[in-house]
C-alpha positions as CSV (number, residue, x, y, z in Angstrom):
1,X,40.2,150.5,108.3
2,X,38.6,150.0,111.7
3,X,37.1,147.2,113.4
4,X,33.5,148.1,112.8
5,X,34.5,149.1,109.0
6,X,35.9,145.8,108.3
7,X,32.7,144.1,110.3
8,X,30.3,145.5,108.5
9,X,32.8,144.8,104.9
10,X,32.7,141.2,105.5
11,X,29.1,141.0,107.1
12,X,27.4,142.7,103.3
13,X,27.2,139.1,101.3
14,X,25.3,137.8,104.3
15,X,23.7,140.5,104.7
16,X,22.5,140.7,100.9
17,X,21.7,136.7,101.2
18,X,19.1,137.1,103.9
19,X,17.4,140.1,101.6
20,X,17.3,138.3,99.0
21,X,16.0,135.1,100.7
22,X,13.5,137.5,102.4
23,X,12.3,139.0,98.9
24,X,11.5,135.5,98.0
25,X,9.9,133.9,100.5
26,X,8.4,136.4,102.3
27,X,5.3,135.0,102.5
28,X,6.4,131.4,103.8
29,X,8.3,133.2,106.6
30,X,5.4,135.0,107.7
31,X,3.1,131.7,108.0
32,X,5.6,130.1,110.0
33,X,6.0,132.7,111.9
34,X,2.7,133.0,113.0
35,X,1.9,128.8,113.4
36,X,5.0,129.3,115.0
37,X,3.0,131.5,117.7
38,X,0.0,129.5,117.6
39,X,2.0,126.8,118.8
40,X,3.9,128.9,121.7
41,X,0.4,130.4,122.9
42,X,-1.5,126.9,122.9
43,X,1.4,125.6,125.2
44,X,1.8,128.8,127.6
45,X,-2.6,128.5,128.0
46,X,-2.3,132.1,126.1
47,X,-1.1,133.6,129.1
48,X,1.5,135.0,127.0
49,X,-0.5,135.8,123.8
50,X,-0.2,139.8,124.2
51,X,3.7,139.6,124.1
52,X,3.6,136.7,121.7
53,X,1.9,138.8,119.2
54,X,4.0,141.6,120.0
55,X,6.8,139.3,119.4
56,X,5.4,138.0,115.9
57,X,4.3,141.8,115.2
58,X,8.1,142.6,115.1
59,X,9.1,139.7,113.7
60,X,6.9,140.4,110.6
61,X,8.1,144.1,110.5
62,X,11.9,143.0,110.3
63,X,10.9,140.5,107.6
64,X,9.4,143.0,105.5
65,X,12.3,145.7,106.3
66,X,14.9,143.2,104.8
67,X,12.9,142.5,102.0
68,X,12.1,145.8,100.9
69,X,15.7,147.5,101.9
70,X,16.8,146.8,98.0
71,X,13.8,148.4,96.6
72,X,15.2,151.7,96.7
73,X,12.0,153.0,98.1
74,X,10.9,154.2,101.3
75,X,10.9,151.2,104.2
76,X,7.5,150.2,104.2
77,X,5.7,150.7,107.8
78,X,5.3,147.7,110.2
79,X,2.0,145.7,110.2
80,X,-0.6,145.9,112.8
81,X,-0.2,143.1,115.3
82,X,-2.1,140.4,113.9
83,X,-5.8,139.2,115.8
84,X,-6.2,137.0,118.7
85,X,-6.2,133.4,118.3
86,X,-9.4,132.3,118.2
87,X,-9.9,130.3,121.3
């Protein structure tokens, strides 16, 4: 068995823990992921707040790609970046 073989063998149970965990809290993840950002942008003076958004943006999409990867169906497309904070 190669190396990457017997990575990616003793990486699935981890692997299938953070789907599952991103299944069920989903939701939580993505508030706190966006306070999170809030919180970043309020102390760069939202000089930052294009690439923060980009950053959450992503974020989101990875959240919702591990919690949809067991569904079976098609991976669902990435949300649009969310709006400005309001300032």
């Amino acid at each position: 068995m190669s190396l990457l073989n017997n990575l990616k063998s003793k990486l699935a149970p981890a692997k299938d823990k953070v789907s599952d965990f991103a299944q069920q809290h989903g939701d939580q993840i993505g508030q706190r992921l966006d306070k999170a950002a809030k919180v970043v942008d309020d102390k760069t003076k939202h000089k930052y707040s294009d690439k923060i958004q980009t950053g959450t943006g992503k974020a989101k999409g990875a959240v919702d790609r591990l919690a949809h990867k067991d569904s079976g169906g098609a991976t669902p497309p990435p949300d649009a970046p969310p709006p400005p904070p309001a300032s």
